[in-house]
C-alpha positions as CSV (number, residue, x, y, z in Angstrom):
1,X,-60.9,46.0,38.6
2,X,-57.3,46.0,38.0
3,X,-56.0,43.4,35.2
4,X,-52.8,41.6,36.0
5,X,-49.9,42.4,33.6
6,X,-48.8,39.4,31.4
7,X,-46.3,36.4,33.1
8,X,-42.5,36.5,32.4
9,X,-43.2,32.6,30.9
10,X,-45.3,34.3,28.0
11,X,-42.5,36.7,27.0
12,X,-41.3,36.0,23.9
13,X,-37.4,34.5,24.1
14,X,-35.1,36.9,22.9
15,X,-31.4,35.7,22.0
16,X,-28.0,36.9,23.4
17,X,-26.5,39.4,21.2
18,X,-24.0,37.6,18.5
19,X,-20.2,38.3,18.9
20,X,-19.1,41.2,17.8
21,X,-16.4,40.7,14.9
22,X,-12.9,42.8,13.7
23,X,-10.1,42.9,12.4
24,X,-6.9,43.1,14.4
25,X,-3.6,43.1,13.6
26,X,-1.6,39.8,13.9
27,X,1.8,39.6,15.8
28,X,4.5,39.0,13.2
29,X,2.8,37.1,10.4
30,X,2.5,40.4,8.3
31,X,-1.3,40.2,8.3
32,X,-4.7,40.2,10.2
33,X,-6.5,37.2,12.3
34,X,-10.2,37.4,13.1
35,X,-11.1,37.7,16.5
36,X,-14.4,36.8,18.0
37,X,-15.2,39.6,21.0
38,X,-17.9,37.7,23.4
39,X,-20.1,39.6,25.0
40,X,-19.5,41.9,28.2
41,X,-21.0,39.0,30.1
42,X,-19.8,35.9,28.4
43,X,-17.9,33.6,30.5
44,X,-14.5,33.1,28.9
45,X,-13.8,30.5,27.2
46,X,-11.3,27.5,27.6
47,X,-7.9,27.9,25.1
48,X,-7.8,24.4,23.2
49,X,-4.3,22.3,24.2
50,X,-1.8,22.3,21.8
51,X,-1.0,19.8,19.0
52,X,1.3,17.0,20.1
53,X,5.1,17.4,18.3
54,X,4.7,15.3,15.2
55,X,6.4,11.9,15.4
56,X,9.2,11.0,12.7
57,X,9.4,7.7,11.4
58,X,12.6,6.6,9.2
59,X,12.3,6.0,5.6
60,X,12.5,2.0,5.3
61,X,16.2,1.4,3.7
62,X,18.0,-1.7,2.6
63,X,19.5,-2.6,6.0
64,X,15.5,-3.3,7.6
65,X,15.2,-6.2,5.2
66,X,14.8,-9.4,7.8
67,X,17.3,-11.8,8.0
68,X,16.2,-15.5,7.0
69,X,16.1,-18.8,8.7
70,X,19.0,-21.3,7.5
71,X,16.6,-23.4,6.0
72,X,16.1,-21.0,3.2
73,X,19.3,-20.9,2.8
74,X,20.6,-21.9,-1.5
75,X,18.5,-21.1,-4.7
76,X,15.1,-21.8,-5.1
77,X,12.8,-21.4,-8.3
78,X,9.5,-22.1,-9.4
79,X,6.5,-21.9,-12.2
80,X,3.2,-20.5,-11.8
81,X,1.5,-22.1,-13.9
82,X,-2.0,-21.8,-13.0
83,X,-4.7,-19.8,-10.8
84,X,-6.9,-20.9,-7.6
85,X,-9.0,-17.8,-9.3
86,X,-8.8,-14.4,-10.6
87,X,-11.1,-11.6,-10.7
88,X,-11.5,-8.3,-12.4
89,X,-11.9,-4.8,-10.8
90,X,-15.1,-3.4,-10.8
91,X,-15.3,-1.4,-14.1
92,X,-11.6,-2.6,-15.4
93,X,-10.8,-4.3,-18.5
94,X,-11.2,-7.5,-19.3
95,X,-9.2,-10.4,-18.3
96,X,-7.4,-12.1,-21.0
97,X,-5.7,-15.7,-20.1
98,X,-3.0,-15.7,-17.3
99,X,0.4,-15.9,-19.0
100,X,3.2,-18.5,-16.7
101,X,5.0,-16.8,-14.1
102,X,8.4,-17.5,-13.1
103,X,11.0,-16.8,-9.6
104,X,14.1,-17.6,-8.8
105,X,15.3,-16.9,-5.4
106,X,19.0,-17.4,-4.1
107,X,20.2,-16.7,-0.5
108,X,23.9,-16.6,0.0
109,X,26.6,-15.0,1.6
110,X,29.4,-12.6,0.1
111,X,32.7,-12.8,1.5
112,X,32.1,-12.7,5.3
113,X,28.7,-10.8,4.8
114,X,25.0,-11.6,6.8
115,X,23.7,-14.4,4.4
116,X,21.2,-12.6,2.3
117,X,19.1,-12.6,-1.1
118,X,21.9,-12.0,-3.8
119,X,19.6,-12.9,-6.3
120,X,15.8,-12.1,-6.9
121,X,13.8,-12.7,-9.9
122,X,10.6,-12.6,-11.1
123,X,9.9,-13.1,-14.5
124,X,7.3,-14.7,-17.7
125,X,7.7,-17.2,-19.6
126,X,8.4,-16.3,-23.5
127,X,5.5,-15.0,-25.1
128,X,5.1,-13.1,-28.6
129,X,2.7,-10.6,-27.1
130,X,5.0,-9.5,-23.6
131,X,8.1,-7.2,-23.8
132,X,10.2,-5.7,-21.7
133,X,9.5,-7.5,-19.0
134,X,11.5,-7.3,-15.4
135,X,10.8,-7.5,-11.4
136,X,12.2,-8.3,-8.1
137,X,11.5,-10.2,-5.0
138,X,11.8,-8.5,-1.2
139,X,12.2,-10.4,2.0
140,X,9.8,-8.6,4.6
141,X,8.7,-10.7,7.8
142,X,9.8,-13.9,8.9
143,X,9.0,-16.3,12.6
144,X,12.6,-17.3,12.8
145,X,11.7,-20.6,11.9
146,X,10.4,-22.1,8.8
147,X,8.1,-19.3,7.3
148,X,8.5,-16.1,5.4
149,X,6.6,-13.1,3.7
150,X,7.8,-11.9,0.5
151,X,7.1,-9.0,-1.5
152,X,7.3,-8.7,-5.4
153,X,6.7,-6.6,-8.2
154,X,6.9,-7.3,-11.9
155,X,6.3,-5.2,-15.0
156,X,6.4,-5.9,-18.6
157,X,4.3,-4.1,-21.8
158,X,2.1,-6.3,-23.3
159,X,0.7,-6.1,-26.9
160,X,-3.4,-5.0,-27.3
161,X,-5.4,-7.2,-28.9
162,X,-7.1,-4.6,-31.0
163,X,-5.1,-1.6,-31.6
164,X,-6.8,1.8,-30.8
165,X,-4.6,4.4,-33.0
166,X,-3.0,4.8,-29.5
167,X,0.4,3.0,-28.6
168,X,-0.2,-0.8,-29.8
169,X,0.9,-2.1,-25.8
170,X,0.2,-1.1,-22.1
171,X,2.1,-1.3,-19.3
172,X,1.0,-4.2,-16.5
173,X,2.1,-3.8,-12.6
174,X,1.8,-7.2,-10.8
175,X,1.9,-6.6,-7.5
176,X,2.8,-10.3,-5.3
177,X,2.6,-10.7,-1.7
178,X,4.1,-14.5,-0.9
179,X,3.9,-16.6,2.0
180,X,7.0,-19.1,2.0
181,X,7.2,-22.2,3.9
182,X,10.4,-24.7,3.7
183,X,9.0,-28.1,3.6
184,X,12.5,-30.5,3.2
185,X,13.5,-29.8,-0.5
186,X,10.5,-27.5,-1.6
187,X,9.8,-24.1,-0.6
188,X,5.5,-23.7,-0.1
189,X,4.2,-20.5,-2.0
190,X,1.0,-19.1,-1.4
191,X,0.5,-15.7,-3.2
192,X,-2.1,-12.4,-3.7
193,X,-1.5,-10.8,-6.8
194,X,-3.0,-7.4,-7.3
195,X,-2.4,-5.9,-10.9
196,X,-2.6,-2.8,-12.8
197,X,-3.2,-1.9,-16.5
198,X,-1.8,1.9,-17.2
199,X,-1.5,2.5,-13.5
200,X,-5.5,1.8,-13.5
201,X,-6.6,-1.3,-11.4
202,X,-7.3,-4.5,-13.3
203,X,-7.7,-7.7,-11.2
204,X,-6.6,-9.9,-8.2
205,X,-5.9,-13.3,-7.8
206,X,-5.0,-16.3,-5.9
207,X,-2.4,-19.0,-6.5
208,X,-0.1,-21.5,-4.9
209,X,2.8,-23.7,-6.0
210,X,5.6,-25.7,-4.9
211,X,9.3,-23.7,-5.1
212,X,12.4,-26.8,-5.8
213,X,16.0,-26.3,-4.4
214,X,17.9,-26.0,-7.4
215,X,21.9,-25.5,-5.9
216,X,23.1,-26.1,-2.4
C-alpha cells in the first residue's frame, strides 16, 4: 500500500525573499541614497507624483488695511469699565481686578489722501501699579455698511504684588479683537480679549461698551 505524499495546503507558508539593500552613488549631491532592489520577480512599482510648486502668499503691509464706511468717519473714544466675565488659563496665575481700559479712534483724511485712521489708541487709566503702558488699534474687515472688525494690542508692566527677588513687574500683552457698529452718535463695541503674563497665557474675557463721537 502506497501512502499519498502530504497536500500543497499543509505546506508550511514561506515568505518572498526581503529586498535586497546598497549603497549607490547619488547623481550630484556629493553622497549616497539607499536603494531598495525588488526581487527578480517583483512587479515594479509605481513612481509617486511630484509635489505641487509651493504657493506664495504676500506679507500683509499697510496698504491691505480696509477702507471704512463714512459713518465712522471723526473721532471716537470710549471706557471699559467693566467685564461681561473673565477667566484664567488653565494652570496661569491668578487674576487680580480688571484695571479701566481706554480707546480713542479718529478717521480722517490728510491732504487729498483715502480717509483713514490717523489716530489709534489704546490705553489705562492711571494706576500706581501700571507703567510703561502703550498699544494700537488696526482696522481689519468691514460690510461696507455700518459694521467693522478691529484689531488691538496693548502692553504695559505692571508691579507684583509680592516681590520674588526677581524683577518687581511683568510684562502684560492684551490682545483685543472688536466688533464695531455705528448706531447715530455711538459706536457699538463688542470685544475678546486674550492676555498674556511674560509671554505665558493668562486669561480671556468678554466685554462691551458704548464708543461717543467726540469731534466731527
Amino acid at each position: 500500500m502506497e501512502v499519498p505524499g502530504p497536500s500543497n495546503q499543509n505546506q508550511p507558508y514561506v515568505p518572498p525573499a526581503p529586498p535586497i539593500i546598497r549603497l549607490a552613488p547619488s547623481n550630484g549631491d556629493g553622497g549616497n541614497t539607499i536603494q531598495l532592489l525588488p526581487n527578480w520577480n517583483a512587479p515594479a512599482q509605481p513612481q509617486p507624483a511630484a509635489p505641487p510648486p509651493p504657493i506664495n502668499v504676500a506679507p500683509m503691509t499697510a496698504q491691505a488695511a480696509p477702507a471704512l464706511p463714512s459713518v465712522f468717519r471723526g473721532c471716537w473714544q470710549g471706557e471699559v469699565v467693566q467685564l461681561d466675565w473673565i477667566r484664567s488659563e488653565p494652570g496661569a496665575h491668578k487674576i487680580g481686578f480688571w484695571t479701566p481700559k481706554t480707546y480713542r479712534l479718529c478717521y480722517r483724511r490728510v491732504g487729498t489722501q483715502p480717509f483713514k485712521l490717523t489716530f489709534t489708541e489704546t490705553g489705562i487709566e492711571p494706576n500706581e501699579r501700571i507703567i510703561n503702558p502703550h498699544g494700537q488699534v488696526v482696522p481689519i474687515a468691514t460690510d461696507g455698511r455700518a459694521y467693522a472688525s478691529m484689531n488691538s494690542r496693548l502692553f504695559f508692566d505692571e508691579y507684583k504684588t509680592h516681590g520674588d527677588g526677581f524683577s518687581p513687574t511683568f510684562a502684560v500683552d492684551e490682545t483685543t479683537h472688536l466688533d464695531c457698529r455705528i448706531a447715530g452718535d455711538d459706536m457699538l463695541v463688542s470685544a475678546d480679549v486674550y492676555g498674556t503674563r511674560d509671554g505665558d497665557p493668562w486669561f480671556r474675557a468678554h466685554w462691551r461698551a458704548n464708543f461717543h463721537k467726540f469731534d466731527n
